[in-house]
C-alpha positions as CSV (number, residue, x, y, z in Angstrom):
1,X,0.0,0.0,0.0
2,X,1.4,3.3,-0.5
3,X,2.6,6.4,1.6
4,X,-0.7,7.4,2.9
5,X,-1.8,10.2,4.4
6,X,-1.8,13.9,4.4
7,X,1.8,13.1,4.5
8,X,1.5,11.0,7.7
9,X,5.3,11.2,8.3
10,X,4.9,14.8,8.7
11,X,1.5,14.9,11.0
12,X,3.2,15.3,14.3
13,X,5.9,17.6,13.4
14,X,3.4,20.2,12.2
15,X,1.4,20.3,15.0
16,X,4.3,20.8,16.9
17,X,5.0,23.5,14.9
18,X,1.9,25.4,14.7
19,X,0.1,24.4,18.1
20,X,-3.1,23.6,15.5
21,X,-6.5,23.8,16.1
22,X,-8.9,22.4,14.0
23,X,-12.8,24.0,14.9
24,X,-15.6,22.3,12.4
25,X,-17.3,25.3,11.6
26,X,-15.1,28.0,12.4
27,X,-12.2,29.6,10.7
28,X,-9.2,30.0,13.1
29,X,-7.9,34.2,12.5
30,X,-5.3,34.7,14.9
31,X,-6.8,32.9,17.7
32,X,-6.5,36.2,20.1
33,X,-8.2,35.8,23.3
34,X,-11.4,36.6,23.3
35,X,-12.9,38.0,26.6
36,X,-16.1,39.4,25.7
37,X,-19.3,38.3,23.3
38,X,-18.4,41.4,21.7
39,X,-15.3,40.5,20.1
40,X,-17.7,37.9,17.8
41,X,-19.5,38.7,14.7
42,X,-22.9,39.4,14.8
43,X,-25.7,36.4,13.5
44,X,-28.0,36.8,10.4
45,X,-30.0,38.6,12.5
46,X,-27.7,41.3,13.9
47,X,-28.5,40.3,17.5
48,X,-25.8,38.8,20.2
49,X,-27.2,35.8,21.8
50,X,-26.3,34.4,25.1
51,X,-24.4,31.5,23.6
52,X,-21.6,34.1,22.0
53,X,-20.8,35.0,25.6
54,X,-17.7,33.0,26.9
55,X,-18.2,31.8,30.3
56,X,-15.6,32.2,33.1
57,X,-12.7,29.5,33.3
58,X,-13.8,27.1,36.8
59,X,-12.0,28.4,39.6
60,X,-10.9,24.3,40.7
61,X,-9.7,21.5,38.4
62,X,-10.0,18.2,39.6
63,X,-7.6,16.3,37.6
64,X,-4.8,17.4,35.1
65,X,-4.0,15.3,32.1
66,X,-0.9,15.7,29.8
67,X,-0.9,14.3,26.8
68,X,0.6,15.0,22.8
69,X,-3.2,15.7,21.6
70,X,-6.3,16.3,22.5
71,X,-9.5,15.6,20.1
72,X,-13.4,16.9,21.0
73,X,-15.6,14.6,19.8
74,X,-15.6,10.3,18.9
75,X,-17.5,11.3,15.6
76,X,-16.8,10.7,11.5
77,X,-13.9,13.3,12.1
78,X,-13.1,12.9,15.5
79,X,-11.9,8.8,15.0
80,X,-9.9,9.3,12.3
81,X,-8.2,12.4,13.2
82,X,-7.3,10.4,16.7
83,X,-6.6,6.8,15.1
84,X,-4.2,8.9,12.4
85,X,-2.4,10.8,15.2
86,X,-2.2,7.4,18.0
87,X,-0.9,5.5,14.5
88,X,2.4,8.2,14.5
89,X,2.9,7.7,18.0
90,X,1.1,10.5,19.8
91,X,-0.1,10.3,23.1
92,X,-3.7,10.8,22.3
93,X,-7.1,11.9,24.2
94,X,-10.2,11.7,23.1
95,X,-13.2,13.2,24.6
96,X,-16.7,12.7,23.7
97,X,-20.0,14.6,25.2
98,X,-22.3,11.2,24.2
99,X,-22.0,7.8,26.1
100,X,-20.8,5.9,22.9
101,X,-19.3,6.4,19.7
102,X,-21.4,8.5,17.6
103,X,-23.2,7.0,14.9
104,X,-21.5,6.9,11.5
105,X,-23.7,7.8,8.3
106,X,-24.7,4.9,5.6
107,X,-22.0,6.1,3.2
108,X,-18.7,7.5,2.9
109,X,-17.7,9.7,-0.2
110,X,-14.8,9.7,-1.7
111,X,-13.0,10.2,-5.3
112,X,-10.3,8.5,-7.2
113,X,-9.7,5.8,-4.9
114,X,-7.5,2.3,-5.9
115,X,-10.3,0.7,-4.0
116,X,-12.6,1.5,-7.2
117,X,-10.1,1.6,-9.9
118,X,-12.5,1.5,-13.0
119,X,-14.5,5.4,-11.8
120,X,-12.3,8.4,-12.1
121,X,-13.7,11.7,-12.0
122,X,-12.1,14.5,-13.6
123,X,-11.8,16.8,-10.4
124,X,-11.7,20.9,-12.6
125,X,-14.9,19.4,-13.6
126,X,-16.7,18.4,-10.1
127,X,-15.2,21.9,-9.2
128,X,-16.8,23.6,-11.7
129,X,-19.8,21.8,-11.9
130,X,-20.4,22.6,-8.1
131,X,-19.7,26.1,-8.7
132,X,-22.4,26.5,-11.1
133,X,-24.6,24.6,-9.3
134,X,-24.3,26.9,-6.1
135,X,-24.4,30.0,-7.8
136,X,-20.7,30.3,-7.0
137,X,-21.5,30.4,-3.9
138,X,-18.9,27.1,-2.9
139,X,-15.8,27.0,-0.6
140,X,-14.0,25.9,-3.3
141,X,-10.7,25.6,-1.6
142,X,-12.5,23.3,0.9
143,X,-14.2,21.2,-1.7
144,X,-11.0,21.0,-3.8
145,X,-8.7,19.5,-0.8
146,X,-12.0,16.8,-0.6
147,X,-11.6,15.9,-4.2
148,X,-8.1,15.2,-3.8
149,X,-7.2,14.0,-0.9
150,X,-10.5,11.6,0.1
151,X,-9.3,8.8,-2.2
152,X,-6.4,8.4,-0.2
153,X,-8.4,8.8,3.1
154,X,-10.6,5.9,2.1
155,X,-7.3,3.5,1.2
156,X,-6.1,4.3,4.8
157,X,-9.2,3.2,6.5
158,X,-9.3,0.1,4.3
159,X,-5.8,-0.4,5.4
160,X,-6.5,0.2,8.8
161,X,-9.8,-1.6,9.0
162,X,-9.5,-4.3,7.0
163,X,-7.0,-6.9,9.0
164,X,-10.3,-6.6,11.6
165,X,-12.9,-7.5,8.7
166,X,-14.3,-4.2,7.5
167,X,-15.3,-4.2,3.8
168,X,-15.5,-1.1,1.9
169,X,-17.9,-1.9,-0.8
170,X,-18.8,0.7,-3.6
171,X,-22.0,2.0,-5.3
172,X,-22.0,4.3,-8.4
173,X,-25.5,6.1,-7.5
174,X,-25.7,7.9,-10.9
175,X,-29.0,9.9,-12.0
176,X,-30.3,8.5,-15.6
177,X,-29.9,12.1,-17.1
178,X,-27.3,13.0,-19.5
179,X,-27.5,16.6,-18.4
180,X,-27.0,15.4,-14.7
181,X,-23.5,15.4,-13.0
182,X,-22.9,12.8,-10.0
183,X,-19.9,11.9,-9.0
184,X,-19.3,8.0,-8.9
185,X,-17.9,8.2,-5.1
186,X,-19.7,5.7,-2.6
187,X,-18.3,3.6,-0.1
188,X,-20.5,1.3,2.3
189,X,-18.7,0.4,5.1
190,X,-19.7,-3.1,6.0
191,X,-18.2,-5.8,8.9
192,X,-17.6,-9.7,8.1
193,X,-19.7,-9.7,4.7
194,X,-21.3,-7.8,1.7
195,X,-24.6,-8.5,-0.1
196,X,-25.2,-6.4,-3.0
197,X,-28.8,-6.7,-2.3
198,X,-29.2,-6.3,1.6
199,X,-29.7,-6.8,4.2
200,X,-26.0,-5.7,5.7
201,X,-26.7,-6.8,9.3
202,X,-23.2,-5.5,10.2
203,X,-22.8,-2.1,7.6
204,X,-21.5,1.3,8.9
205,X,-19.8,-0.5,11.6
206,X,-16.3,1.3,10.9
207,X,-16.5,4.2,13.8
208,X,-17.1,1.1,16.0
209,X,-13.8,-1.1,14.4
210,X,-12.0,2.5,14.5
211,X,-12.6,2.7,18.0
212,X,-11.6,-0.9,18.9
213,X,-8.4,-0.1,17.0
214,X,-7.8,3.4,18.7
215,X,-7.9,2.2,22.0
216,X,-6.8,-1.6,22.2
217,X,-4.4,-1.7,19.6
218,X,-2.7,2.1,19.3
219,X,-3.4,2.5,23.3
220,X,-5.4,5.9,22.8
221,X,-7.8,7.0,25.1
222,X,-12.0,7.9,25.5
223,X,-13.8,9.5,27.9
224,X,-17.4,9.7,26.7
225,X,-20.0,11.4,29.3
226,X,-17.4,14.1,29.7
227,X,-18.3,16.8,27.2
228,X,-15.2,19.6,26.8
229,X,-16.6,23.3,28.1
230,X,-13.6,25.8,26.9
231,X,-10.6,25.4,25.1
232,X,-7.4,26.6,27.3
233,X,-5.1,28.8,25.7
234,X,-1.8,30.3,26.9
235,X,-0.6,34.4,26.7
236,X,0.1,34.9,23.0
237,X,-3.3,33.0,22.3
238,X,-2.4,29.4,21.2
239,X,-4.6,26.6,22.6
240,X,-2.8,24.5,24.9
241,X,-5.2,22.3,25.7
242,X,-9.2,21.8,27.2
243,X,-11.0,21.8,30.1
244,X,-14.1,19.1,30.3
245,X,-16.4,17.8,32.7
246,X,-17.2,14.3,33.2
247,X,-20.7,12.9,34.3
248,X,-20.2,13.2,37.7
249,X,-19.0,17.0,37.2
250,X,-15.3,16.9,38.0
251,X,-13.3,19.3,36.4
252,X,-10.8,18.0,34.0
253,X,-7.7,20.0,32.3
254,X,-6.3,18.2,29.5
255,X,-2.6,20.1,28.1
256,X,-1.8,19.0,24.8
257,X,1.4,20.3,23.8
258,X,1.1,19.2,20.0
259,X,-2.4,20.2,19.6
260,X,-6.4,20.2,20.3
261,X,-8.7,18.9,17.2
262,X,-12.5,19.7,17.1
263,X,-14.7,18.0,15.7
264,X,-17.9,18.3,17.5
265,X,-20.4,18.9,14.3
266,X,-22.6,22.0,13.9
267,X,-25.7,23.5,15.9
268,X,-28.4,21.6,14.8
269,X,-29.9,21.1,17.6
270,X,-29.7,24.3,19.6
271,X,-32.3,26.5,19.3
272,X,-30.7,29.6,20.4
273,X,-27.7,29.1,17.4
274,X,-30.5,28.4,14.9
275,X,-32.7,31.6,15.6
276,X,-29.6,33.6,15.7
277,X,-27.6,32.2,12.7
278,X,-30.5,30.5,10.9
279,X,-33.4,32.6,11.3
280,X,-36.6,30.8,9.9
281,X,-34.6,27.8,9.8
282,X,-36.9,25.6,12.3
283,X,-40.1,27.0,10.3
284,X,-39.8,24.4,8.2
285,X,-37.2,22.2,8.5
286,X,-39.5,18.6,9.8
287,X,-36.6,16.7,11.8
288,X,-33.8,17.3,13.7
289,X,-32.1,14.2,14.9
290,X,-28.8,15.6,15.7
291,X,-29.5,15.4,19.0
292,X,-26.0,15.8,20.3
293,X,-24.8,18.7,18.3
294,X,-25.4,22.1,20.0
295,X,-22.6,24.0,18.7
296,X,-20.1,23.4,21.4
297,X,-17.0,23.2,19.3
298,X,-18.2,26.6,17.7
299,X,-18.8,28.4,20.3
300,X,-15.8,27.4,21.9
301,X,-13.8,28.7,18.9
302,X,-14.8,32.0,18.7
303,X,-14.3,32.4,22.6
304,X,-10.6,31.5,21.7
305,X,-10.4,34.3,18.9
306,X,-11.6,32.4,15.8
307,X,-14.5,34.3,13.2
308,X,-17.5,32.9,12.5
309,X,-17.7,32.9,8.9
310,X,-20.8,34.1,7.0
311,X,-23.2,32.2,5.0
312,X,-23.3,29.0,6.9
313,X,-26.0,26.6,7.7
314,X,-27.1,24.2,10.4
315,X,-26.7,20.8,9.5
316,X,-30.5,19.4,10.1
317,X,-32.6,16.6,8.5
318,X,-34.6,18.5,5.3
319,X,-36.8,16.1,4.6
320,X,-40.3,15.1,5.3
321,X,-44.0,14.6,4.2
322,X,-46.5,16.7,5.8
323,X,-50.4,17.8,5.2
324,X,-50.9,21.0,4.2
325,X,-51.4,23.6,6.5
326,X,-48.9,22.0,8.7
327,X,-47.1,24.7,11.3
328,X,-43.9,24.1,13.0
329,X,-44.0,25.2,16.8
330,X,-39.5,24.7,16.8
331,X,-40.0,21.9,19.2
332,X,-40.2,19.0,17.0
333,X,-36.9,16.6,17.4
334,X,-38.1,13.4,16.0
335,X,-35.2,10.6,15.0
């Protein structure tokens, strides 16, 4: 198998080098510390909530933990961010709000993998093509490092996940329209066994392996039930490290001296972010089943110095079938 990775041989060195933090849904400026709600951007709506205000650091810490690198959240991003570091020979700590892993989705996407050799998408195309389609309203930066580099993140978690029985099966879900442009970029996770036609009794089981591997075989570390509160930085601004609270409310200070990763998912299920970033949103939107994922990592961000950038959205389920006349009352949180 070939040199994976981001340039794996190069993770450790630099986050040594920059002190990195990673916030999903937030772009790091500076990370100055922030000491008021004012230092944030204003929502949609022009109005400061209360969840913009940065709460005051406890005045007691229970336990102190040093480790290489911290990561918030067990999730899609979380696992492999932790499995990649523990794999290079960081000490690694995991934290995660829930009480298990969180649960993967049905399919992973990815391009240009060796694991489907026979679909190759010509990536200036997908680029363009989602440009256009978004009214060039796309982070194409963002989207470009997906196209490029997700082949290769699939191979690794083959590689990784295999020798414990996880298949990567692919489907080509492609719309019967000329004019249409899908990219053929499907992966199924599945344990022990694939059948084309279902049922997959053991599918999307790879968080789960990932987890197994993390801890028993790379001797990396979860806390679940202990959801991370701030983010810890030093004088010049860099985050050292985070302070959590575990389920039976001790305080806990984790240092990282190579770096804290967040990947904590978006604010679909805080009512407060919505109205304020997402006005309207909840008016119609039918089901929101992200049920963990109130916008901590967020929120912690832009109390360390990081801007909020505009034009984002809350990532909530947009689909359902209702009789007309139907009203939303923002209280509906069906799975």
């Amino acid at each position: 198998m070939k040199d994976h990775a981001m340039n794996r041989r190069s993770f450790l060195t630099g986050f040594a080098a920059t002190g990195a933090l990673a916030a999903a849904g937030a772009a790091l400026t500076g990370c100055a510390p922030s000491t008021s709600s004012s230092d944030a951007k204003d929502g949609a709506d022009g109005q400061q909530g209360s969840w913009r205000d940065k709460p005051a650091m406890p005045e007691k810490i229970d336990e102190t933990v040093d480790v290489d690198i911290v990561v918030v959240g067990a999730g899609n991003g979380g696992l492999p961010a932790a499995t990649t570091a523990a794999q290079e020979g960081a000490k690694v700590l995991v934290f995660e709000k829930g009480g298990a892993i969180a649960a993967a989705r049905e399919a992973i996407g990815a391009l240009n993998s060796n694991l489907a050799p026979d679909h190759h998408e010509d990536v200036p195309t997908l680029l363009n093509h989602a440009n256009m389609t978004q009214s060039g309203d796309a982070n194409i930066l963002l989207y470009k490092t997906w196209a490029e580099k997700s082949g290769e993140m699939i191979e690794w978690m083959e590689e990784t996940l295999g020798p414990k029985g996880m298949l990567f099966p692919f489907e080509w879900h492609c719309p019967d329209d000329a004019h249409a442009y899908y990219p053929a970029m499907c992966y199924n996770p599945c344990l022990d066994e694939y059948n084309p036609e279902g049922p997959n009794y053991g599918a999307y089981m790879h968080l789960e392996v990932m987890a197994d591997v993390f801890q028993n075989e790379l001797g990396g570390e979860i806390r679940f039930l202990t959801p991370v509160q701030q983010l810890v930085q030093d004088d010049s601004g860099k985050v050292t490290g985070v302070i959590a609270v575990d389920n039976d409310g001790k305080v806990i200070q984790a240092n990282a001296s190579k770096g804290v990763i967040v990947c904590t998912g978006g604010y679909g299920a805080n009512d407060e972010m919505l109205q304020d970033l997402c006005p309207g949103n909840t008016n119609w939107c039918a089901l929101r089943n992200s049920n963990t994922e109130t916008g901590d990592g967020i929120r912690m961000a832009l109390w360390a110095g990081a801007e909020l950038e505009a034009g984002g959205a809350a990532m909530i389920w947009n689909r359902a079938i209702l009789p007309d006349g139907f009203e939303f009352d923002g209280s509906y949180t069906g799975g």
